[in-house]
C-alpha positions as CSV (number, residue, x, y, z in Angstrom):
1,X,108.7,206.4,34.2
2,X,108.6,208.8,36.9
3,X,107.1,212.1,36.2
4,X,109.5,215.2,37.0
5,X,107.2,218.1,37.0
6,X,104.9,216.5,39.2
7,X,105.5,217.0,42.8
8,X,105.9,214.6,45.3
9,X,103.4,212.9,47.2
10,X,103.3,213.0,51.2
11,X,101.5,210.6,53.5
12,X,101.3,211.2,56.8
13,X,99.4,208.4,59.1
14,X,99.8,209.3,62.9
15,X,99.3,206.1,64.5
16,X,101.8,203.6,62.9
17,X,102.2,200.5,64.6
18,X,105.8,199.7,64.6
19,X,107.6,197.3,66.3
20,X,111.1,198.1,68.1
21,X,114.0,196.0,69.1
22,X,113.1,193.6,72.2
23,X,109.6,193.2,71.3
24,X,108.2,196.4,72.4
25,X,105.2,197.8,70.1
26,X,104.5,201.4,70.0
27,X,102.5,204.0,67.7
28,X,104.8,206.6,66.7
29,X,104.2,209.0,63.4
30,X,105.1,208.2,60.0
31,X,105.4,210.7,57.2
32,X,106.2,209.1,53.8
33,X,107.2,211.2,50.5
34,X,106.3,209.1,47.2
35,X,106.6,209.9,43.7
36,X,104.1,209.5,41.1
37,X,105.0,206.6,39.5
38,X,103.3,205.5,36.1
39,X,103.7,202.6,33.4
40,X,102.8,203.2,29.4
41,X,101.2,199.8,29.2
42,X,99.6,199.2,25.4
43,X,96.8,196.1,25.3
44,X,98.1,193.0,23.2
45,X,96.6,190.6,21.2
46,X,96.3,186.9,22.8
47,X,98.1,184.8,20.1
48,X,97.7,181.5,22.5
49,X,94.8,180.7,21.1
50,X,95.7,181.0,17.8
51,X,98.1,178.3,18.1
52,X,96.0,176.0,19.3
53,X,93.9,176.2,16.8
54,X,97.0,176.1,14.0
55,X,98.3,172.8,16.5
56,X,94.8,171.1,16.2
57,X,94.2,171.5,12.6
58,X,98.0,170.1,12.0
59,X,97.2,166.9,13.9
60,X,94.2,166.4,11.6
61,X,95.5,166.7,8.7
62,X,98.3,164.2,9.9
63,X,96.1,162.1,11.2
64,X,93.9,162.2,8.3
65,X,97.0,161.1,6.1
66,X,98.5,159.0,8.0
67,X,95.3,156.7,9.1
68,X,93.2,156.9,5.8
């Protein structure tokens, strides 16, 4: 989600190392304009272990059964 009221975001670094065609590496200026990006992220339960638990008591029971 990108918020629309917010403004934008610049980034200026004056010594970027870039690198040109033929191998030649200069510093030049770089100036950058970002938005402010964020994600509505909720916390979830962890069911994995759950499962397990609901897979390991099934095997006993079968085994129980199946070798008493």
């Amino acid at each position: 989600m990108i918020l629309e009221d917010a403004p934008p975001v610049h980034v200026h670094n004056a010594k970027k190392i870039k690198r040109k065609h033929g191998g030649i590496v200069v510093s030049e200026l770089e100036t950058k304009e970002c938005k402010v990006v964020f994600k509505k992220r909720r916390l979830m339960d962890n069911f994995d272990s759950t499962i397990w638990i609901l897979v390991i008591f099934y095997l006993l029971i079968v085994y129980l059964f199946l070798y008493k």
